[in-house]
C-alpha positions, 0 to 999 in steps of 0.5 A: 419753317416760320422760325427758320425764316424769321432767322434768315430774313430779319436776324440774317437779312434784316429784311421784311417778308411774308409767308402765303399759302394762296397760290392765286395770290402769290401769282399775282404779287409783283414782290420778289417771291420763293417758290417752296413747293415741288410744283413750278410757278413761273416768275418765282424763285423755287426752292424744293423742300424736304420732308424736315420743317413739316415732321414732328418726330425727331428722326434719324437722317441720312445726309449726303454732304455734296458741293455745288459751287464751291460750297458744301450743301446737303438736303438735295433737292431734283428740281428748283433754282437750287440744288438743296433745301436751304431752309431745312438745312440751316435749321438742322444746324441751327437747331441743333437737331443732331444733338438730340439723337443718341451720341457718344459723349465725352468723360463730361457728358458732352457731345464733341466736335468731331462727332458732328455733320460739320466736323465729317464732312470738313465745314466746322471751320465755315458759318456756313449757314450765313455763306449760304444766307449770303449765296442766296440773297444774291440769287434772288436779287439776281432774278429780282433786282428790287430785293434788297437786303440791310447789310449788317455790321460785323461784331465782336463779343469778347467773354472772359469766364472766371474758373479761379480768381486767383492762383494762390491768394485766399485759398484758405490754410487748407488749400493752400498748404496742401497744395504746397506740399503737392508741389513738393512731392512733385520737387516743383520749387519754383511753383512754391517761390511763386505761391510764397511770394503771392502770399507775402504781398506780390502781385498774384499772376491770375489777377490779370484784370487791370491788364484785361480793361487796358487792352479793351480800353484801347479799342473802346469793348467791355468783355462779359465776365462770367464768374464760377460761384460753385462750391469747391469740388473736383471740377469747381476750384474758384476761392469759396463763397464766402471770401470777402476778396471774391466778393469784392472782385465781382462787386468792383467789375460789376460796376464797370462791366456786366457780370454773367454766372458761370453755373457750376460743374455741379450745378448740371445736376441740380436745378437748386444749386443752379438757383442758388448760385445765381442768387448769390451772384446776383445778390453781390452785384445788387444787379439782374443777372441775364446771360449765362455760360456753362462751366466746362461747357456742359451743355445737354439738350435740351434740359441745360437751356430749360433750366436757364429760361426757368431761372431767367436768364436771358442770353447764354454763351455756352454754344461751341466745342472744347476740342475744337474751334469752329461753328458748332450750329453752322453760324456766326449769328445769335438765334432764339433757341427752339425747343425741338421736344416742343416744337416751339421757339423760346425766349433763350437766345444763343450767342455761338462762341467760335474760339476758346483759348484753352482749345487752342492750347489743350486740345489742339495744342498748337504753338502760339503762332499756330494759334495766331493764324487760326484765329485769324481764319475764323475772324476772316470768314465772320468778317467776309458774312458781316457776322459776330465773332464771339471769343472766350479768353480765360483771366489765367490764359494772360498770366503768362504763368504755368502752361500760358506761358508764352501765350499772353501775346495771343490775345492782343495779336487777336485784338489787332486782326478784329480792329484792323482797317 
């Protein structure tokens, strides 16, 4: 209960408040006070709890989504100023208590879009969360006028991840020639005209960095660049460890930009190949790595984040579906993850991305206009709650190469809708 609070008054609100079980003097205080008991207290705000913030196992629930003011609630409540547990449902989201149950995962392990609550009951695409937030903030100045709330700023957070650095250069003799004689067999000639011409000193078409600072030098943003430092394998396809140009490319951003890991596809599986890939970065970048995002998004609770706080890390951008956009916790604000096996907060804060390009592209396989206009959906409901929007662009997707072909005017079209007046 006090870190559900804590989210929504000082991360949402930025707002002080404090929490009594002396009802004598909760009575007496002329503050702005919410009621959360079954029992009536005149001259208070009543909200009527379920049983979820006071159970310690963690259990099967039966939800009813309803909509109540044009907005969908559940955890419904038979008396009190509103009609559900605002407190208990923000944190089943947030916490992401439906992962923790037994699910169907996906051919990666992971829990998809259209298994969750959001998803069924058609509010993936809402910070629902944050409306609610906001809903309740105005009910309670509505009763108590005094109660002010400090009204935040929207925000953005652009991420690029790194998967493969470059399409064709120093992929080594190997790699290379086998993958030209791939492209042979598939009579794809063009692909071997591009590779060749790489090779023989033309711009390679995933070194798309420069092009990524001048489009954010124009708005004044850095993005947080997380680099895949894996080992070659069937999922981790970046250029090898030891290749001088690597290195030289995480160095020289590094110095401009912050530098986030990309723990590898394998590294799931292994808490020593994830320590090893963070030193290695940390070792080129001679900096502390602190922020996180998993490779293909695997993400297992709650052993993925156990592992990261175990290493250090301070931030993870790991939170959001591949098969579809939307709030995969219900909101656009970071929040501390909370160890639900432990009943604990922890020190592992979770910034929720909402869009990712190769969803737009792979999955949904929306046309470049589509992608546009859903873009601009989900920017406009961040905007309406004063929240972050968080996406994640990949230095491939703006090559104008291979299946983005086309799609490169995506991003900047994105840029205008943040920053438009």
């Amino acid at each position: 209960m006090e870190y559900i609070l804590k989210f929504i008054f000082n991360d949402i609100y930025n707002t002080e408040y404090q929490v009594t079980t002396d009802k004598d003097s909760f009575i007496k205080s002329n503050l702005p006070k919410i009621n959360y008991s079954s029992e009536i207290i005149k001259d208070s705000f009543q909200i009527e709890p379920v049983e979820l913030l006071f159970e310690t196992d963690i259990l099967q629930k039966k939800i009813c989504v309803n909509l109540w003011n044009n907005q969908k609630v559940f955890f419904q409540a038979n008396t009190g100023d509103l009609p559900f547990d605002i407190f208990a449902a923000s944190f089943y989201l947030i916490s992401r208590y439906e992962e923790y149950l037994p699910f169907s995962a996906d051919q990666h392990g992971r829990f998809e879009a259209n298994q969750s609550l959001a998803y069924k009951n058609g509010f993936l695409y809402d910070p629902i969360v944050d409306q609610w937030a906001c809903m309740l903030a105005g009910l309670l100045n509505q009763k108590f006028p005094n109660f002010k709330t400090c009204k935040r700023e929207f925000k953005f957070i652009p991420t690029i991840d790194i998967d493969n650095a470059y399409a064709y250069l120093y992929k080594g003799t190997v790699r290379t020639i086998g993958a030209a004689m791939r492209d042979l067999f598939k009579l794809d000639i063009n692909e071997n005209v591009k590779r060749f011409q790489a090779l023989a000193g033309e711009k390679d078409p995933f070194d798309t960095y420069s092009y990524i600072d001048s489009l954010h030098a124009q708005y004044g943003v850095s993005p947080v660049w997380f680099f895949l430092a894996g080992n070659y394998n069937t999922y981790d396809k970046n250029l090898p460890l030891d290749n001088d140009a690597f290195q030289s490319l995480i160095k020289e951003i590094s110095e401009r930009a912050e530098v986030a890991i990309h723990p590898s596809y394998e590294s799931n599986q292994s808490f020593e190949q994830l320590k090893s890939e963070y030193d290695y970065l940390s070792g080129i970048t001679g900096k502390p790595i602190t922020k996180s995002r998993q490779h293909f998004l695997k993400l297992l609770f709650n052993e993925t984040y156990q592992n990261l706080l175990k290493l250090g890390i301070k931030e993870d951008y790991t939170l959001g579906y591949a098969s579809d956009v939307g709030f995969r916790a219900g909101t656009c604000t970071p929040f501390m993850f909370y160890d639900l096996y432990n009943e604990h907060e922890t020190e592992l804060r979770i910034f929720p991305f909402q869009v990712m390009d190769v969803t737009l592209n792979q999955y949904l396989k929306l046309t470049v206009e589509e992608a546009e206009k859903k873009i601009k959906e989900i920017i406009d409901k961040i905007k309406a709650v004063n929240g972050t929007y968080i996406c994640l662009w990949h230095n491939e997707s703006l090559s104008d190469h291979g299946y983005w072909k086309g799609w490169e005017p995506v991003y900047k079209k994105m840029l205008e809708t943040i920053f438009e007046k």
